[in-house]
N, C-alpha and C positions, 0 to 999 in steps of 0.2 A: 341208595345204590342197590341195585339188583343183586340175589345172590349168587345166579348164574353167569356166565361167562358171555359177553354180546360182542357180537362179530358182525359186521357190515359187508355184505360181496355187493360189487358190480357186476353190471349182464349177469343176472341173478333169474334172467327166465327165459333161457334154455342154455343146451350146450353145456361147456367147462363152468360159467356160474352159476348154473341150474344145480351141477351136480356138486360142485366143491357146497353150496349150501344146504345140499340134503345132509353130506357128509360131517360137516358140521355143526346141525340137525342132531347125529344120533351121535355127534364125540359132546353133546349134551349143551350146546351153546345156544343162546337164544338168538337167532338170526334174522337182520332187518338185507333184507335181499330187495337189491333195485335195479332200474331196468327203464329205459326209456318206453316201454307199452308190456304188457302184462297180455300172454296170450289164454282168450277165455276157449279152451277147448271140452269143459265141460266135467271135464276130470282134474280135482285141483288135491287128491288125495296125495299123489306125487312130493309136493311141495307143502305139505303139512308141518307148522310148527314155524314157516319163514313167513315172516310178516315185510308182505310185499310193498313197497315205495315205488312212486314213479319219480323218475332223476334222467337226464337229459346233462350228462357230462360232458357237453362243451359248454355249459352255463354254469358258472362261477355262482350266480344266485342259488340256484337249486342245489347245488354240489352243499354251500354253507348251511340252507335250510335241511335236507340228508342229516348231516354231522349234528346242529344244533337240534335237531329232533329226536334225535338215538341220545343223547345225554341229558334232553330234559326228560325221559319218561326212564332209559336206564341208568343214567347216570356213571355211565364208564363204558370205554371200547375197549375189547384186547385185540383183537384181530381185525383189521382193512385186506382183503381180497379185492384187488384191481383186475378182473377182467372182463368190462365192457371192451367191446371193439368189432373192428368191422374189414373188412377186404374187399379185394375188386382184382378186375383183370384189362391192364392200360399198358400200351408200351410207352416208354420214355418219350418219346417221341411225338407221341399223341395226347398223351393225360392232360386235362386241364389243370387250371390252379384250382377250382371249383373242387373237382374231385380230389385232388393231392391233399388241400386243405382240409377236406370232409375228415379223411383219413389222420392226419393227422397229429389235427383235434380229437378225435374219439379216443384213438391208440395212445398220444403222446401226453399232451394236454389234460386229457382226464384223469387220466394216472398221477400225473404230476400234481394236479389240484386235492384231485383226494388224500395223496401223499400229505398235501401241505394242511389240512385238515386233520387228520390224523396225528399229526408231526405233534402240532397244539397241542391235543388233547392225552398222547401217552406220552409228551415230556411233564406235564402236570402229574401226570400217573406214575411215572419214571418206570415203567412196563408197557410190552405191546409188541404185534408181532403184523407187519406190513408184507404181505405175498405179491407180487405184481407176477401177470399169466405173460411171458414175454412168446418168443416161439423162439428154432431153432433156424427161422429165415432170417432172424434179425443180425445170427451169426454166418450163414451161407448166401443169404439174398435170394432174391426171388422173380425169377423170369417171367416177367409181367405183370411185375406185384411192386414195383420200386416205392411206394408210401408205405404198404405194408411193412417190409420188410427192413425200408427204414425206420419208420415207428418202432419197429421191435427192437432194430438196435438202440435206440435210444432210449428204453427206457431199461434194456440190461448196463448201461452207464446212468442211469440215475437210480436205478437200484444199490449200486456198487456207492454213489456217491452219497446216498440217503443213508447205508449201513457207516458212512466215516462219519457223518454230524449226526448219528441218533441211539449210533452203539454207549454212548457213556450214560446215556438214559436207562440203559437195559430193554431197549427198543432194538429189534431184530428185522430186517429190511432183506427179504430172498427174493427170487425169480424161478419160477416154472419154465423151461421150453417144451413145449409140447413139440412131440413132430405131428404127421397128420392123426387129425384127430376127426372122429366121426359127428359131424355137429354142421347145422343147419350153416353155421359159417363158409364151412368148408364145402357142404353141397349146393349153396347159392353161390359157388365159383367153379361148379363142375359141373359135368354131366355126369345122367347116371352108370354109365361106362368107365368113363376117366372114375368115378369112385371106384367102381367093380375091379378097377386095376389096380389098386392102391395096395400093394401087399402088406406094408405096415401099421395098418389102418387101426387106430386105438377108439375105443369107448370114453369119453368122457369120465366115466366113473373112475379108471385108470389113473387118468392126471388129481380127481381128488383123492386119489388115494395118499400121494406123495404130499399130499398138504400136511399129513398128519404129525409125522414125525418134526416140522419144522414148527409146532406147538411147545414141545418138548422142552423146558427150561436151559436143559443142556444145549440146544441149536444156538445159544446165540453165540456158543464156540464157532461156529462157521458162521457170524455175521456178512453177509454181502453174498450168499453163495448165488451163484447162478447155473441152475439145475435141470440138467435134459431129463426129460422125460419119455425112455425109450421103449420101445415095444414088450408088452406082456406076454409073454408065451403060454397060451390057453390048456 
C-alpha cells in the first residue's frame, strides 16, 4: 500500500475533472484521472502528477478494470470523484431514445457503477470519501436539457441514498452543484454570445475548490450533503 493518499476522478481531461484533479494534485494525492480520450494538445505540464486512464463509463468492463488497476499497483482508494458526463440541447418532444439514453448512461449509470466499485473497496477500508459533480439543473431543470437535468436529479438521490448504506463504514457520499460553469461542456451547448451573457459564469478551478473541505475528517458530520456551488466574487 502506497503511502500517499489515491484518489480516482472521472472526466479527468478537461473542465470540472480536469481541475478537481489538479487540485488534488497539490492537496498531495496521487491521482489516476480517466476519461473516455485524452486530449494531445502538446502542453501536458497542466496535468502533471495525474496518471491518465482511458475508461468509457457506460462500460461495466472497463469501469471494473479502472478500480481493479488503482488497487493492484496502489493498493487503497480514499477518494472516487464522479464527473464524467455529457449534455445536449433536444426538446421533449423531439429527443430520441438514442440520445436520452447516450445521456443517461454517461450522467447516471456511470456514477452509479463507479459508486458501486468504490462501495467495495472503502467498505473493506471502512474509510473513503465519494463526490458526485451533480448540477443545480438536476434541482430546477432544464429548458431543453430534459436528460441532462434528469440525470442530475438522479444522481443528488443516489448520493443521499449511497451516504444512508455507507456512512457506518466512515464512508462520506457528497454532491457538488455547479451552476454555470466555464468548461468545454457548457460551450459545446452555446454559442459564443449565449456564453458572453452568462453573468454567473464560474471557472472550473472554483468548483474544485469546494472539494476540499469535504476531505476533512469532520465532513462526514454532514454525510449525504448536497452542495451548490455559487458564484465567486472576484
Amino acid at each position: 500500500m502506497t503511502g500517499n493518499k489515491v484518489a480516482i476522478v472521472t472526466g479527468a481531461g478537461s473542465g470540472i475533472g480536469g481541475a478537481i484533479a489538479r487540485k488534488l494534485v497539490s492537496e498531495g494525492y496521487r491521482v489516476i484521472g480517466a476519461d473516455i480520450a485524452w486530449r494531445d494538445d502538446g502542453d501536458d505540464s497542466r496535468d502533471q502528477g495525474i496518471l491518465r486512464k482511458t475508461c468509457n463509463v457506460r462500460k461495466t468492463d472497463e469501469i471494473r478494470k479502472l478500480f481493479s488497476d488503482c488497487m493492484a499497483t496502489e493498493g487503497r482508494l480514499d477518494v472516487l470523484v464522479n464527473s464524467a458526463g455529457v449534455s445536449g440541447r433536444w426538446k421533449i418532444a423531439d429527443i430520441s431514445d438514442e440520445d436520452w439514453n447516450r445521456v443517461m448512461e454517461i450522467n447516471l449509470f456511470g456514477t452509479f457503477a463507479c459508486m458501486r466499485e468504490a462501495a467495495n473497496i472503502m467498505m473493506a477500508q471502512k474509510r473513503g470519501r465519494i463526490i458526485n459533480i451533480a448540477s443545480n439543473r438536476g434541482l430546477h431543470g432544464l429548458k431543453n436539457g430534459s436528460p441532462y437535468a434528469a440525470s442530475k436529479g438522479a444522481v443528488l438521490s443516489l448520493t443521499k441514498t449511497g451516504a444512508l448504506e455507507l456512512g457506518a463504514y466512515n464512508i462520506g457520499v457528497f454532491a457538488l452543484l455547479p451552476g454555470a460553469t466555464d468548461t468545454p461542456l457548457l460551450r459545446g451547448t452555446r454559442t459564443d454570445a449565449d456564453v458572453a451573457a452568462i453573468k454567473d459564469l464560474n471557472p472550473p478551478e472554483h468548483v474544485a475548490d469546494a472539494i476540499a473541505p469535504l476531505l476533512h475528517p469532520d465532513a462526514i458530520t454532514y454525510n449525504g450533503a448536497c452542495i451548490p456551488v455559487a458564484r465567486r466574487e472576484l
